[in-house]
N, C-alpha and C positions, 0 to 999 in steps of 0.2 A: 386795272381798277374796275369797280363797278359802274357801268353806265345806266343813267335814268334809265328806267322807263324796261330794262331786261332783269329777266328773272335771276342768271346766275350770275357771280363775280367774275370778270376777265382779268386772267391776270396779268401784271404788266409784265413789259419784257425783260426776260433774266439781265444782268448787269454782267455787264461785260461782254468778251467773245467767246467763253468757255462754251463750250459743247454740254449739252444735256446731259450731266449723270444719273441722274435721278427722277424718275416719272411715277406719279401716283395716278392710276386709271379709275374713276367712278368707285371708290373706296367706298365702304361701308361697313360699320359694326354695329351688333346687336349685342346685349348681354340681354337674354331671355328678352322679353316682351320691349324690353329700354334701348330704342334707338341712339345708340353714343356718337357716332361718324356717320353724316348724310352727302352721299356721294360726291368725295373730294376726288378732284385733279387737280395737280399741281407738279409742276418741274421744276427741278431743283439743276444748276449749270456746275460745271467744273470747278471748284474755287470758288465758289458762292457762300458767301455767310447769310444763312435766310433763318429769322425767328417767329418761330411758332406763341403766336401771342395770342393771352385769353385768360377771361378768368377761370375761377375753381368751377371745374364740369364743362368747361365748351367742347374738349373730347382732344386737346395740343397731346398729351401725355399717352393717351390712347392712342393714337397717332403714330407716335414715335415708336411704341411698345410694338404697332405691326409692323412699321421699316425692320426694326432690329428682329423682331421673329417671335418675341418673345408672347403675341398673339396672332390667332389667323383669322382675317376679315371674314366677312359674310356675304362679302361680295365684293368685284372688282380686284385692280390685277397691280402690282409694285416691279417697276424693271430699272435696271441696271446696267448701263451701259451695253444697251441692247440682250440681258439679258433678264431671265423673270424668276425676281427675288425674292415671291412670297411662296412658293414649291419650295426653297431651300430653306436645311433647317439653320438656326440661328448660326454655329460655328462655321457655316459653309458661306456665308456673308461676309464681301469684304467692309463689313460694319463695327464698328466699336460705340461703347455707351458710358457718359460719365453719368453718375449719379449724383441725387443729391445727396446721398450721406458719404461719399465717396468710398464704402464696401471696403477700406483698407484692413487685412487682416493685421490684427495688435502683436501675435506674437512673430510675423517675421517684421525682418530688415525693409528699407526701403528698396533696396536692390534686386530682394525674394519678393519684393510685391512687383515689382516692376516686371521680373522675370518671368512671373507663375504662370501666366496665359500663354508664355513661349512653352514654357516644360509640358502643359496640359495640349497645344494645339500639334507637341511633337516635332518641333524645332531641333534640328541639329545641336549638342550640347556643345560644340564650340563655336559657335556663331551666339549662343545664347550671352556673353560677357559683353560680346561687343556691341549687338545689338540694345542692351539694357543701358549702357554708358553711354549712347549715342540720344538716347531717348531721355535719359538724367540731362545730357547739355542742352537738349530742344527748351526744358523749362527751370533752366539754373538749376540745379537740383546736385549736380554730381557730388556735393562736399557733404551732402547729406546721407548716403550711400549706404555706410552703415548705421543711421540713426533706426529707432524703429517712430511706429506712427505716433502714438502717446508724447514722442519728445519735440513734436513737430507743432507748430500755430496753424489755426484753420487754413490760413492762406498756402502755407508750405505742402500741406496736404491735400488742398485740391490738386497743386502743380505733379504730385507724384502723383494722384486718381490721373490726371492728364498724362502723363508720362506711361501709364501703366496701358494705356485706351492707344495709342501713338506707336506702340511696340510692336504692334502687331503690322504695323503700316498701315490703316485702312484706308477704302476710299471714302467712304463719309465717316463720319464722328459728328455721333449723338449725344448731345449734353442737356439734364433732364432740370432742369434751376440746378445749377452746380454753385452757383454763388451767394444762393438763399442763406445760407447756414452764417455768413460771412456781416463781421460786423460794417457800419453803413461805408466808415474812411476804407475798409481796406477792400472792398467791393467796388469799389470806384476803382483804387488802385489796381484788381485784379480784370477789373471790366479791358481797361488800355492793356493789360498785358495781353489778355485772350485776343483782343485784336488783333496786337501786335504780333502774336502766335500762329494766328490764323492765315495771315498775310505773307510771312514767312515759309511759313512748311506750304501754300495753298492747298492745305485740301479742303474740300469743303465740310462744312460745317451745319450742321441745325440743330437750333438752340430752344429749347421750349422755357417760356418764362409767362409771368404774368403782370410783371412791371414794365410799366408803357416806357419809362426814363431809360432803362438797361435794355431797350429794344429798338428803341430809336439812336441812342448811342453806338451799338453793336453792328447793326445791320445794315446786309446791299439792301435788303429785301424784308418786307412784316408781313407773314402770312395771320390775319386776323378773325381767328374762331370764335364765332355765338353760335351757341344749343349745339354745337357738331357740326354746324358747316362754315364752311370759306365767309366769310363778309367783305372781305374787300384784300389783294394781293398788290404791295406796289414797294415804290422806297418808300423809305421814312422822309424825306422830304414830301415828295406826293403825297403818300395817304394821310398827313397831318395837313397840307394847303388846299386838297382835294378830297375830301372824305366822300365816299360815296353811299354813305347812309348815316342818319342819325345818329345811330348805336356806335357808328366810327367815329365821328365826328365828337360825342361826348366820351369817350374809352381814352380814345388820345387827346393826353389834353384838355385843355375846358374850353367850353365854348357857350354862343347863343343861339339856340333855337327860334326861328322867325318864324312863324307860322303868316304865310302870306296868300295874298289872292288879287291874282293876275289879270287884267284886262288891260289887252289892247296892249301888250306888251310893256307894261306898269306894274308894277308889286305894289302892293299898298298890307302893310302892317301896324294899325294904331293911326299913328301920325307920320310915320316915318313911308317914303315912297319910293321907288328907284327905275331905273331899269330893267327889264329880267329878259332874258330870251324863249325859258319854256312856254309851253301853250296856256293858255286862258283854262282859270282854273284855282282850286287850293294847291297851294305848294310851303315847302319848308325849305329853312336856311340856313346853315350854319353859317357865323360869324365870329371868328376868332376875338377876343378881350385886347390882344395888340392892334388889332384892324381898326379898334376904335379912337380915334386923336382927339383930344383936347385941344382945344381953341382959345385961347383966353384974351388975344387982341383982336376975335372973328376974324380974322385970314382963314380961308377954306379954298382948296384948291376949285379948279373949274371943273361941275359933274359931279363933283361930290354929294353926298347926303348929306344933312346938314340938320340939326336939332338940339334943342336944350333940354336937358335934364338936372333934375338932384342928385345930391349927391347926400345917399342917406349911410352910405359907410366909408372910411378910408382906412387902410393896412398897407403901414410901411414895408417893405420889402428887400431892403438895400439897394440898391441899382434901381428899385422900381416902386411904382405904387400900385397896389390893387382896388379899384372903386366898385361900389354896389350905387348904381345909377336907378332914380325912379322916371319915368318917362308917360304920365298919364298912367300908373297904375300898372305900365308893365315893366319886371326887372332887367337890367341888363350888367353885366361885368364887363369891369374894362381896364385894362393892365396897359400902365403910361410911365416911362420915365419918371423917377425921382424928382418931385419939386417944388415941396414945401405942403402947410396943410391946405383942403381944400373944403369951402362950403356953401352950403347951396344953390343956387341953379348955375348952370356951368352951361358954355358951348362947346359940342363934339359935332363929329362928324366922319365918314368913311366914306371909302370906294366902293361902288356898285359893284366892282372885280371881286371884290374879296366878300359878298355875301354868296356861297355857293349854295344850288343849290342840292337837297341830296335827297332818298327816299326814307321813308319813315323804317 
């Protein structure tokens, strides 16, 4: 994670015991004068599901395109199980790439799609049947064999772009939004199965996406790019309760920004006051919409923050309500249990714990 107060992201520690497959050294790309990748490191462990998350242009896709080879940095070094992957050209990687359109050719079979990169890499032709049938049963597939793609549903057809990337055995598998294409039900359905895919075969995996929901669902690990660099490397549980910058803190999830100032080990923002441990000073704070409780007999634990607010909007949410709180002219969101409607000045209150604080 990011710590106050340091320039670059640390990242947290890989998940699990797996061994380091994958190292990216002080990475960097240019496309003419346009800075796209600002010296990334990052390790990737054995059996790691880690996703490359960011919006359109943080440089995830960029990224991936120089693991697989398919571009050469401009500086900085990509190794492989102790060996160095960006000298090699792409076929000589033990790397595979699903795409977002899945590149399935229309006029063969499902079996000739699965097979082609065995016949092209020069695969023994009798090992080529068994190996392609072996790689149909990794993602249910084998009944489909000889259908071609056209007779196939999005879903059926990523599993054979998956099947097709699997054949080759690699040690990582690159998937570039492979579920984008996919309407919302069966994207959820196909999210549990890649897990459960991934889990199975372990190898590892990295997934580039731009949806915070299919990234925190998916992954050990969320490597989280702004303008081209790192912003913060942790789980999904961490870097949603611990954001270590603003720009995290609002990406994942929604949140409140506290704009506070510290004395004497005090935060004071508006009305509201607490605890804080940094130094005396401006500072900022992210505060999650669940961290905020409703009070409505004033019971408030001991320590707590403690204030009334309006309640100038209410949106049902099934299981939940969402509020827009006015508090002296400043806004705040707050996401409370389902409990009927709500109106005008209300008591809340939160834990001092849960306002973190992060860098701008």
């Amino acid at each position: 994670m990011t710590l106050p107060g340091s320039s670059q992201p640390q990242a947290a520690p890989i998940a699990g015991s797996g061994d380091v497959l994958l190292e990216v050294r002080n990475l960097a790309k240019n496309f003419a004068a346009r800075e796209v990748l600002r010296h990334i490191s990052l390790e990737i462990a054995s059996g790691e599901f880690l996703t490359l998350l960011g919006e359109s242009g943080s440089g995830k896709t960029t990224l991936l395109r120089l693991i697989a080879g398919f571009e050469q940095p401009s500086s900085g070094e990509i190794w492989m199980s102790g060996e160095r992957l960006d000298t090699l050209p792409p076929y000589k990687r033990r790397v595979n790439t699903v795409f977002q359109s899945y590149a399935l050719f229309p006029h063969l079979t499902v079996e000739e799609n699965v097979g082609y990169g065995l016949q092209v890499s020069g695969a023994a032709k009798p090992e080529i049947p068994g190996r392609v049938t072996e790689a149909l049963q990794m993602v249910k597939m084998q009944e489909f064999a000889t259908s071609r793609p056209a007779k196939l549903s999005g879903g059926q057809q990523q599993r054979v772009a998956l099947a097709r990337a699997l054949v080759n055995r690699p040690k990582l598998l690159l998937l570039d939004e492979p579920l984008s294409a996919l309407d919302a039900n069966l994207r959820k359905q196909m999210q549990g199965e890649l897990k459960s895919l991934q889990r199975e075969l372990r190898i590892t995996f990295l997934f580039v996406t731009h949806d915070q929901d299919e990234a925190m669902a998916l992954s050990d690990r969320i490597a989280l790019l702004k303008d081209g660099g790192l912003e913060q490397v942790a789980s999904p549980r961490e870097i949603y309760a611990r954001p270590a910058t603003s720009y995290t803190a609002r990406f994942i999830g929604q949140t409140n920004l506290l704009r506070a100032e510290i004395v004497d080990g005090v935060a004071r923002c508006g009305s509201l006051c607490w605890n804080a441990t940094p130094s005396n000073g401006a500072a900022l704070f992210s505060l999650r919409p669940e961290s905020i409780h409703l009070s409505p007999d004033g019971a408030v634990p001991a320590g707590a923050v403690r204030f009334r607010a309006v309640v100038r909007q209410q949106i049902f949410s099934g299981s939940s309500e969402h509020l827009e709180l006015d508090l002296s002219g400043q806004s705040l969101r707050v996401r409370i249990p389902a409990r009927g409607p709500l109106s005008g000045e209300q008591e809340f209150w939160f834990s001092p714990a849960d306002a973190v604080a992060v860098r701008k």
